[in-house]
N, C-alpha and C positions, 0 to 999 in steps of 0.2 A: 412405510410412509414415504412420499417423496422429498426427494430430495428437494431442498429448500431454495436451492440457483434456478429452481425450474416455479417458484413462487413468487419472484420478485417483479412483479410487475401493477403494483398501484403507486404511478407518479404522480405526485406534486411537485411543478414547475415553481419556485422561487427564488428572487432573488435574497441577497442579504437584508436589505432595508425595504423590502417589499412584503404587502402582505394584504389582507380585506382593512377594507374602512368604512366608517359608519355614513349614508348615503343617503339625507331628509327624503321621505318619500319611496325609496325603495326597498323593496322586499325580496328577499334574494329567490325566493321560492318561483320568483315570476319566470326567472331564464332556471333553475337548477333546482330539480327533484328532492337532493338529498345534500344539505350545506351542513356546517359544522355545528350546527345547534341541534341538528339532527341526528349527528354521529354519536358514536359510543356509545349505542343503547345496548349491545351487547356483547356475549364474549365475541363473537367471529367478526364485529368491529376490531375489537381489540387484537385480534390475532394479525386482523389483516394490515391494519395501522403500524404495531411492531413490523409483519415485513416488510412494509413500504420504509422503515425505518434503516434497512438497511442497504437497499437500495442505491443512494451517493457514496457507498462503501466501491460499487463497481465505477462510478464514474473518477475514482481518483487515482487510476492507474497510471497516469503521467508522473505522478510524486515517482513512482518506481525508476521510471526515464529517465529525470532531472538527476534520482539519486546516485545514477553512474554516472554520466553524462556532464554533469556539472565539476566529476572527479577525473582522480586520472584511470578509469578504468573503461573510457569507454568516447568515442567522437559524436557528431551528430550526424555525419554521414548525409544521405540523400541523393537526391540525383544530380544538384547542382548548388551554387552559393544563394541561392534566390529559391531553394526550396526547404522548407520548413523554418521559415525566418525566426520562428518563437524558439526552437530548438537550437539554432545556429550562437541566437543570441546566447545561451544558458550557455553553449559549449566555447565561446570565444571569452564569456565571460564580458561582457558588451549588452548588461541586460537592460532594456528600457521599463518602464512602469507602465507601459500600459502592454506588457507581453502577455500574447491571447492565453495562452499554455497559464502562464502564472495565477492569470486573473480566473482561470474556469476552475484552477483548482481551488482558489480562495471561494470562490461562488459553493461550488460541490459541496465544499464543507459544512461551510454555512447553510445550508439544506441539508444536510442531514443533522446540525445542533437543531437548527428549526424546529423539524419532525420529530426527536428526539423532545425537545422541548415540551413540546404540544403534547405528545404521549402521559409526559410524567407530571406536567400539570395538572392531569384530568384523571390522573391516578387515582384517588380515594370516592373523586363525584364528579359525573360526567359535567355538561354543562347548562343541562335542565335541574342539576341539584342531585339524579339517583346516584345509587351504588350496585355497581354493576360485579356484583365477585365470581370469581370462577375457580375451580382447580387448577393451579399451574400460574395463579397472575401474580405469585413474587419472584416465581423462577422468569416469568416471561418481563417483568424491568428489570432483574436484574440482564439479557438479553441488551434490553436498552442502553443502561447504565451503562455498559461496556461499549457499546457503539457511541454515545454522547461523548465518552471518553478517547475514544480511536478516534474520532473527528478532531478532537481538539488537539490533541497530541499532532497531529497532521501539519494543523494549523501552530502551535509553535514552534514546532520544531522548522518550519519555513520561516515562519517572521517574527519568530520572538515576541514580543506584547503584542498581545493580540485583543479584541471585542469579547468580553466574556460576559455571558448571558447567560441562565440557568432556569428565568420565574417563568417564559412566557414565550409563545411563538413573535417574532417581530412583525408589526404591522408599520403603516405609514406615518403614526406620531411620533416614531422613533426612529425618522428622518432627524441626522444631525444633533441630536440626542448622546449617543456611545459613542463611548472613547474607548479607547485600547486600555486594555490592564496589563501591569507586569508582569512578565511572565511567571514569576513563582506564584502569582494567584491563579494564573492558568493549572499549573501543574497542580496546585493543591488542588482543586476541584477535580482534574482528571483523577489525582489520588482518591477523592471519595466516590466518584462514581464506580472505582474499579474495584474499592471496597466493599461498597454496598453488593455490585456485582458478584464478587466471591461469594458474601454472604448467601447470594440467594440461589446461586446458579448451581447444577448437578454437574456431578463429573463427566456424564456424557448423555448425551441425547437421542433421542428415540427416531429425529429426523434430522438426516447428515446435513452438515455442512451450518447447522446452528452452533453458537457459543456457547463454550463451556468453561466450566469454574476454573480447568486449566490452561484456557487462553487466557480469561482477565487477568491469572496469575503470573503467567509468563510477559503479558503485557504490562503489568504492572511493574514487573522486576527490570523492565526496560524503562519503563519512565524512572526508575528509582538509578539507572545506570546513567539516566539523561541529566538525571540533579547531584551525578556524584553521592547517592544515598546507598554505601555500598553496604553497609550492615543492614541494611532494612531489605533489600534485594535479596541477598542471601538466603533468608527462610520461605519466603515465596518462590524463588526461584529451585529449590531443592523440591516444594513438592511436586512441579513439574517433572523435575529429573526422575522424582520415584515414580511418578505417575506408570500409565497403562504405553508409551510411547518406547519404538527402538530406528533404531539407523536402517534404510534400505541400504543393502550391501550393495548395489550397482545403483549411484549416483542419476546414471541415467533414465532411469525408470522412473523415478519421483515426478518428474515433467511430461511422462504419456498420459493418455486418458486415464489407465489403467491406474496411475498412481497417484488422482487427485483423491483426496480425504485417507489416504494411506495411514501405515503406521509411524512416520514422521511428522506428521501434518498436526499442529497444536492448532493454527485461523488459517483457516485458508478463506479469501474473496471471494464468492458461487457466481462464477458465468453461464450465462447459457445462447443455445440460437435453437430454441422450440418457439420464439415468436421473432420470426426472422424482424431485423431494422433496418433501415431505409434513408435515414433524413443525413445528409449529407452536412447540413444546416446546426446539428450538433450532435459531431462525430463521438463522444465519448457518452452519449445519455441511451444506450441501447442497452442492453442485457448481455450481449458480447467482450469481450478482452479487447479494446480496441489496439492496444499497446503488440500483440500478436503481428500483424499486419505492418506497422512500423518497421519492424526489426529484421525481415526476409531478407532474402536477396534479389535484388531488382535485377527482372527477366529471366528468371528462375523454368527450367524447363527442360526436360529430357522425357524417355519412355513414360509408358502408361507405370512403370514398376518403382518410379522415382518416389517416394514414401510423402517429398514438400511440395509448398506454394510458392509461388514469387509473392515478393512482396517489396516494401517502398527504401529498404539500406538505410533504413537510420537506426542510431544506437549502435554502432559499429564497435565491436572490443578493441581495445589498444594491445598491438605486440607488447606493451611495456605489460598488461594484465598476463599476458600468456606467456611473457619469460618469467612471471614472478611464480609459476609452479614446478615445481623439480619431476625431474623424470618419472614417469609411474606412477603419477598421482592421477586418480582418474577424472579428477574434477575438470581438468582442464581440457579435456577431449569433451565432456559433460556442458563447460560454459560456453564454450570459445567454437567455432563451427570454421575449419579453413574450407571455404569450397573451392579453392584449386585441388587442393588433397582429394577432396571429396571426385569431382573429378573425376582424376588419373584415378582414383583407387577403381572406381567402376563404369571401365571404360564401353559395357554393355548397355549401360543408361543413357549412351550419348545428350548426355548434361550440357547447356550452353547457358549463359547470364553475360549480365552486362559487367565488364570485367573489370573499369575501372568508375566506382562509383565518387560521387563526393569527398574529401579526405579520407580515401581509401586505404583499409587496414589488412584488408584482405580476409577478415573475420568477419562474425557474424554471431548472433546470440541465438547458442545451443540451446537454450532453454526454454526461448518462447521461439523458437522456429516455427513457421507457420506449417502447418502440414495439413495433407490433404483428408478427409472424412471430419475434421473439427468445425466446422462451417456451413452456413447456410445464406441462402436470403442471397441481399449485399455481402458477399464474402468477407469482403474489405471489414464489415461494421460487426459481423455474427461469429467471428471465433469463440469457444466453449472453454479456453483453457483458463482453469482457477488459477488467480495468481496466488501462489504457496507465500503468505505471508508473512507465520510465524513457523520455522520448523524445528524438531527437536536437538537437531544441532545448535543450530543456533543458542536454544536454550541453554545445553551444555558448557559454552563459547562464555553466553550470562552470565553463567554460574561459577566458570573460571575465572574471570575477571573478576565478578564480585568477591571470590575469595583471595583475591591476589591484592585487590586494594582495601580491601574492610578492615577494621582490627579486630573484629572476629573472625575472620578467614580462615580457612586450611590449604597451606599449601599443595597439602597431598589429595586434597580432591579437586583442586584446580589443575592440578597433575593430569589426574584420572578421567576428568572429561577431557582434556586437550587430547590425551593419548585417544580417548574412545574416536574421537573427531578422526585425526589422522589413518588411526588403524583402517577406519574404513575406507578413507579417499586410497591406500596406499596397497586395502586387503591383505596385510601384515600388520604384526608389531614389533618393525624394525627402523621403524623411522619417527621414532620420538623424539622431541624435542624438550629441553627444559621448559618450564613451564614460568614464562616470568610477562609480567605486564604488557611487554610488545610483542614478542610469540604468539599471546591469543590476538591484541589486537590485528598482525599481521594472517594470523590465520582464519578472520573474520573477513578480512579482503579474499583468501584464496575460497572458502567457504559459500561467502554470499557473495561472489561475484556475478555484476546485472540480473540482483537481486532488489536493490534501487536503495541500500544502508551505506556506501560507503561513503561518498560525501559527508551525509549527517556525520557517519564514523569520525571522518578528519574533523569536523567543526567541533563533535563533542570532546573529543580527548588532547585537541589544541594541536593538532598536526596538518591542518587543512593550510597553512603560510608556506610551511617549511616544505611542505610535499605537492603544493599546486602553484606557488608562486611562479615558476618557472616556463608554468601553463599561463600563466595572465591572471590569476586568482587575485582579485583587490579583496586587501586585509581589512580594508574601509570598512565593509561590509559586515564585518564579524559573523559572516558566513548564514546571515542572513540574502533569501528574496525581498524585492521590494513590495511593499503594497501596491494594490491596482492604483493609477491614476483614479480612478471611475470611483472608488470610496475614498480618495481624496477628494474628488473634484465634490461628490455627492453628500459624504456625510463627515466631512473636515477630519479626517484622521490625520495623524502626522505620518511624514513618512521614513523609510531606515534611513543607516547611515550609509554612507556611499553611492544614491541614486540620488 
């Protein structure tokens, strides 16, 4: 069956508080064929509705940027002080509320609760009143129920109380209407959506790159790490661990073509450029990685033999990331890309780039490095690379934390994964560490480094003062983004602290 990155392509443009509204006199039928009174009459409705449901899952690959970017793992680089202003701003810590980056990701989201919305409303009867059943339609919300959930989770873990919506797609009489909820009512809903999810989802799927009962679970074990719920993590997270999943022994391979939906891979994001994009107008709504393209090396260029692309130098790693790995760990030739090294090492490629980019680090992210054959169309807009978003280390990592802090815990299997993690970065089992509370967290920095967790990481575990202050990190904040001006100005939400 195809792969399903190569299926996502029914968009619906929406904003948050935008939506159809009732029009004396007119019939929608007059300009459009086929409107939402007409939908759902059957299953290939309903198939194709779920895919388009996951679709703002590709547009919110900025969360991943900000999640280094905003930490100390990584600059915003660019070509100058005056380029990527929305980025600058995250990395100076100088964020305004109406930052275009911020606001697209708050939009994004909110299109796919939308979509998600609309799906599960019309779950039992469409909306001429049938029942439309099929084989496969509790595993296919459950599908849903885990995307309505990864949306939302998005969305608090950036701004904390956020607009929670669950009965309905929003239209225009709920202009100025919702207000923000607490966060812990956020999180309890993502808890049920990710439960139902479990419930209903298969361990693995027939067509790659769909969710499976061991993504909601490992995602769940992580919103359970997000509210400090370490006993309840712990058994979801374990069956992860036992699951069908193991470590690629070369680090670097999980990030080539060859190792998207691999044997580490719990969710990975599906990109693709089988329908090349174009619109400059909105760089992140294409089917492509746009975040790919960001992270190169500006003026990138040597032989026909050179494997990359150039690309625009933002998301630059910090030396401070690349002394934090000890000799022999392979991760960090895996994250961290020196292209002076690179270079001298292969001085047959006659390699030349722009040497001194924007707060220049001299690094470059290994891992979404643009390279050549992944692109199509606008280069720029149609990279193919899945962004690996949940992997099985990481889960490991989970699961050592959760038994470290839980008072059901084991320390000896928080042992057992930290060792598994390292044994592979280091291909021995000679550099073990004790296994205590900051060990894993520190080994989550060396692990998922511009992977886009570390920020959040400082915020949630109360390290983000102590460890970015120095950077310009305002504690005002409590490590929240501001809300858009634009749903302040529009539908009176309040805004965080510190902006």
């Amino acid at each position: 069956m195809k792969n399903i990155k190569n299926n996502i392509g029914l968009v619906i443009i929406l904003s948050l508080f935008m939506g159809c509204s009732d029009v004396v006199d007119f019939d929608p039928h007059d300009e459009y064929q086929v409107t939402e009174v007409d939908y759902l009459q059957t299953e290939s409705d309903y198939q194709a509705m779920a895919v388009s449901c996951y679709t703002p899952t590709q547009w919110l690959n900025q969360v991943i940027v900000l999640g280094d970017m905003a930490s100390d793992n990584s600059v915003s680089g660019g070509e100058n002080a005056s380029d990527a202003i929305s980025l600058q701003q995250v990395d100076d810590y100088q964020i305004l509320a109406n930052n275009t980056t911020i606001e697209d990701l708050w939009t994004s989201a909110y299109e796919g609760v939308n979509r998600t919305n609309y799906l599960i409303d019309y779950k039992d009867v469409n909306l001429l009143g049938n029942v439309v059943d099929f084989d496969g339609k509790e595993a296919l919300y459950g599908e849903v129920h885990f995307l309505r959930a990864f949306y939302y989770f998005n969305l608090v873990k950036m701004f904390g109380d956020v607009v929670l919506f669950t009965d309905h797609k929003l239209g225009l009489t709920d202009f100025g209407t919702l207000q923000r909820s607490p966060k812990a009512d956020v999180y309890a809903q993502i808890e049920v959506d990710l439960l139902l999810a479990i419930d209903a989802l298969p361990t693995a799927q027939s067509q790659q790159g769909r969710i499976t009962k061991y993504a909601a679970q490992a995602l769940l074990g992580k919103v359970y790490l997000y509210q400090e719920k370490f006993d309840e993590a712990i058994p979801v997270l374990q069956s992860v661990v036992d699951g069908p999943f193991s470590l690629v022994p070369n680090m670097d391979d999980i990030f080539l073509p060859e190792g998207e939906n691999g044997t580490e891979s719990v969710y990975e994001v599906q990109y693709s450029n089988g329908q090349p994009y174009y619109n400059w107008g909105g760089q992140t709504r294409g089917q492509g990685n746009y975040a790919v393209q960001q992270c190169g090396v500006r003026g990138f260029n040597g032989a026909a033999a050179m494997p990359y692309n150039s690309g625009w130098s933002t998301n630059l790693p910090t030396q401070d990331l690349a002394a934090a790995y000890e000799d022999g760990d392979q991760r960090k030739e895996a994250t961290t890309f020196d292209v002076e090294a690179y270079a001298n090492d292969n001085p047959s490629l006659n390699v030349t780039y722009q040497v001194a980019p924007y707060k220049n680090t001299g690094l470059y992210n290994k891992k979404y490095l643009p390279r050549k054959g992944q692109t199509s169309g606008q280069v720029e807009l149609n990279y193919d690379n899945n962004q690996r978003t949940i992997r099985y280390s990481e889960v490991l990592l989970m699961a050592a934390e959760a038994n470290l802090r839980g008072t059901s815990g084991s320390q000896g299997l928080a042992q057992t994964y930290l060792d598994m993690v390292r044994a592979r970065a280091f291909g021995d089992q000679d550099h073990s560490v004790v296994a205590t509370v900051q060990s894993v967290w520190d080994e989550r920095r060396l692990e998922l480094g511009m992977e886009g967790d570390r920020f959040f990481d400082l915020v949630r575990t109360g390290q983000a003062n102590s460890v970015l202050s120095s950077l310009g990190y305002n504690s005002a904040t409590n490590g929240l983004f501001p809300i858009p001006q634009r749903e302040i100005d529009i539908s009176r939400l309040s805004q965080n602290d510190g902006y």
